[in-house]
N, C-alpha and C positions, 0 to 999 in steps of 0.2 A: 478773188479772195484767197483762194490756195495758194498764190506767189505769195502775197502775202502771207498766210499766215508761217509759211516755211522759210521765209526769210528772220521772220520775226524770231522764229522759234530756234534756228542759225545762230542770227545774232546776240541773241539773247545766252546763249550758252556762250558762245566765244566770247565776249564782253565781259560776262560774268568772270570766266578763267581770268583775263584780263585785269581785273579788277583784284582778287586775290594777288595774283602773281606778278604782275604787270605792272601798278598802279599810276606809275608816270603815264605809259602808252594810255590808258584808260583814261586817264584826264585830259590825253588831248584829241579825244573824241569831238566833234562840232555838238552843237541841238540838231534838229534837225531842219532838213532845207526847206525855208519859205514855199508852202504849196504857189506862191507864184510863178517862184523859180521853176518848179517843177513843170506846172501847167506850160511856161512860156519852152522850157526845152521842147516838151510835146510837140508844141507848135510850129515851134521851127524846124523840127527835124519833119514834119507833114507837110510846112509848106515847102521846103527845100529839097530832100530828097523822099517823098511820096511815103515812109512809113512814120509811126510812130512812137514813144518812149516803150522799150521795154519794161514790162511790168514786175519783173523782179527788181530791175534798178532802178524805179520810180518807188519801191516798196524798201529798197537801202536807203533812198533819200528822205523818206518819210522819219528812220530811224536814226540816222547821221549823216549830215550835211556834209561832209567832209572830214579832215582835220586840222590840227594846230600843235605844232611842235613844241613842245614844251623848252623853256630854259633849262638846262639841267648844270648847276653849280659844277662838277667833277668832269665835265663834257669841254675842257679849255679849246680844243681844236673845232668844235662843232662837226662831230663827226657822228654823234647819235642821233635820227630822227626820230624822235621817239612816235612818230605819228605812221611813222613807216614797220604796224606789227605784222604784218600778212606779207607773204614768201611775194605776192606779187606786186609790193610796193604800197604807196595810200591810196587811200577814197579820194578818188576825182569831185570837187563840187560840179554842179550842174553846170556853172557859166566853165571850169575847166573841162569836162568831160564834152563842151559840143564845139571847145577851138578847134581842134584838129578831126573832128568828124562833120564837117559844114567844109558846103563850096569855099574853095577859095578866093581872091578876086573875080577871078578871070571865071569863073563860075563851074573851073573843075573840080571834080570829085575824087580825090587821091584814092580813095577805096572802091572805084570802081562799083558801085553800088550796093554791095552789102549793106545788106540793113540790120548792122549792129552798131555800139554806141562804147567808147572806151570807157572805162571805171575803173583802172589801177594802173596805177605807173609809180615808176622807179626814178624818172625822168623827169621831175619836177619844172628845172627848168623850161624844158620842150613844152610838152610833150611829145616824144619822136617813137615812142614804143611801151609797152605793157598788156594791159590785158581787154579784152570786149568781152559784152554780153548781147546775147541777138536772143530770139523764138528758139535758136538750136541750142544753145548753151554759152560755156562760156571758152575763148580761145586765147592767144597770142596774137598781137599787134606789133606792127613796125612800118615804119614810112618808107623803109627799103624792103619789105615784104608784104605786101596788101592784103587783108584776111578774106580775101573773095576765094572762094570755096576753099579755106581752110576749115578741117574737121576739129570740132572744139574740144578740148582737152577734159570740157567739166559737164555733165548736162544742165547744171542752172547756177545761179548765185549762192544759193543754200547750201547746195553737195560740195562746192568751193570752201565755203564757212566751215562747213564739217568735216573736209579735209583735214582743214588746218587745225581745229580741234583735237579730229584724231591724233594729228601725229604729235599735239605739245603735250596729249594728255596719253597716248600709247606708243607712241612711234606705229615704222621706224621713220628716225631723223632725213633720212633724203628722197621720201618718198615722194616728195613734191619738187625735187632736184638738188642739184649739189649744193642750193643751201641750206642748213639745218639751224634751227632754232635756239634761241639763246636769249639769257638774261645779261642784262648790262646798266648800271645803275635806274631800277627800275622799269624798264624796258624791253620791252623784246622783240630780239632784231634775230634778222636771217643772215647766216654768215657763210661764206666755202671756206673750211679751214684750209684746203690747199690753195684756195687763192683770195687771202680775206679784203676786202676795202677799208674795214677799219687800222688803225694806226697805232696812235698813240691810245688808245680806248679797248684796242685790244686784247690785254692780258688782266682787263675788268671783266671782258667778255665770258659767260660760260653757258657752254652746250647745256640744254637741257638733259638731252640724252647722254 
């Protein structure tokens, strides 16, 4: 119940900012995911590789299923995700977050058995890399770097949430790496002004700090 309630209590603030400042990103929040969905990742990840869902991220999905990129009128290049607010990319849904952490055919385990579970990427298409949450915390993922005893960046899902909090609501802007945070018709995205991805959507773009 404690992941629980510090996820809640996480989320509930960064949402809220969201929602003020944000309002596109905040609308393309999911509901939250089907306790079946939920129950059935459990499952599979017990029958498949021997542990569990993590309970902070079974406690995300309780609150947000995912997202849904909003249409945005002024967005002609589709270069804003508006579902992409957090420096580490979107909420994985459950059927996305257990593609790339389940055997593959051939009944290998690309992660060498770590018993964490992705829930952020930047990588839509792929998934090929972003972020896990395990018992230890939360780390970096990539399919050309396996998180098997990687030391996690975060201790849980929450401290993550309130990272990102902290730094939209006091900085500073790269505290979480060289991208910093920004408004862009309703949205807010994480940019590197020395190396930005956006484009044409760019000079809509503004730092928060």
């Amino acid at each position: 119940m404690s992941d629980q309630r510090s996820v809640e209590t996480a989320w509930c603030r960064l949402t809220g900012w969201l929602k003020t400042n944000a309002p596109v990103s905040y609308a393309s929040l999911l509901p939250p995911a089907a306790e079946q969905a939920i129950e059935a990742a459990d499952t599979q990840l017990k029958h498949n590789l021997g542990f569990g869902l993590p309970a902070e991220l079974a406690a995300l999905w309780r609150l947000c299923g995912g997202v849904d990129h909003q249409e945005i009128e002024y967005d002609e290049e589709g270069e804003v995700g508006s579902g992409a607010f957090l420096p580490g990319g979107v909420i994985m849904s459950p059927i996305d977050a257990l593609r790339p952490r389940l055997p593959d055919q051939t009944g290998q385990d690309w992660w060498q058995g770590a018993p964490v579970v992705p829930w952020l990427t930047r990588d839509e298409a792929g998934p090929e890399s972003g972020h896990w949450v395990g018992a230890i915390g939360v780390g970096r993922w990539s399919l050309d770097g396996l998180p098997g005893g990687t030391r996690p960046a975060f201790p849980s899902i929450a401290a993550y949430l309130d990272a990102v909090l902290r730094i939209v609501t006091e900085g500073p802007a790269d505290a979480m790496g060289p991208g910093v945070p920004g408004l862009v018709w309703g949205c807010l995205i994480w940019e590197n002004p020395e190396y930005p991805l956006l484009d044409e959507a760019l000079p809509h773009w503004t730092p928060i700090h």
